[in-house]
N, C-alpha and C positions, 0 to 999 in steps of 0.2 A: 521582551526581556524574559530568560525563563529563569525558572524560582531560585536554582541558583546563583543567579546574576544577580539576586537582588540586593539591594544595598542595607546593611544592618544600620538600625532605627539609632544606636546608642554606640559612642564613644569613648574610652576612658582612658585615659593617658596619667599614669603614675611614674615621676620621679625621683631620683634620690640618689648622692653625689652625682656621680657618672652613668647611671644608670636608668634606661628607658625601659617601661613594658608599657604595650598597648593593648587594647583590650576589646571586641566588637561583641556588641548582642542585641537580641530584639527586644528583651523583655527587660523592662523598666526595674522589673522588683529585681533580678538578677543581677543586672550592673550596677543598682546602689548598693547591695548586698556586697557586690568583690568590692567596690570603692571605698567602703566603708572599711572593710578589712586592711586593705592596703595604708588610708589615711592610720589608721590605729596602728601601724606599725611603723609611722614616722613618714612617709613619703609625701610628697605634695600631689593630690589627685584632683583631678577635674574630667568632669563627662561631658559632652557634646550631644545633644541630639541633631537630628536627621536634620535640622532647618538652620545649623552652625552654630544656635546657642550655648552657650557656656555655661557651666556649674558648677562651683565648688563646694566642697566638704558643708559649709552651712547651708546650702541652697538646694541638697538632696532631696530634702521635704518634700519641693515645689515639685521635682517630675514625681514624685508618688500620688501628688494633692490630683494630678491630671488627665 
């Protein structure tokens, strides 16, 4: 696999009424950083890492604690 093949670590999916944005990155501090922003603006966000795990809005912490 070459380095652009490679699959980003971190997932974040932000909705609100009708509306999707999705989100890819490697770094951990970056992704809670936008997710954070987006939940503060009313949206329902949750992040994904690489292994399918699920997070939301209260459980940010936990991928910074890692």
């Amino acid at each position: 696999m070459s380095e652009g093949d490679a699959a980003l670590a971190y997932k974040m999916v932000a909705e609100r009424d009708n509306e999707t944005v999705r989100v890819e990155r490697e770094s951990t501090y970056v992704i809670v950083a936008k997710a954070r922003v987006w939940a503060s603006e009313g949206w329902k966000v949750v992040i994904t890492d690489k292994d399918g795990k699920s997070y939301p809005p209260e459980e940010f912490d936990k991928l910074l604690a890692a």
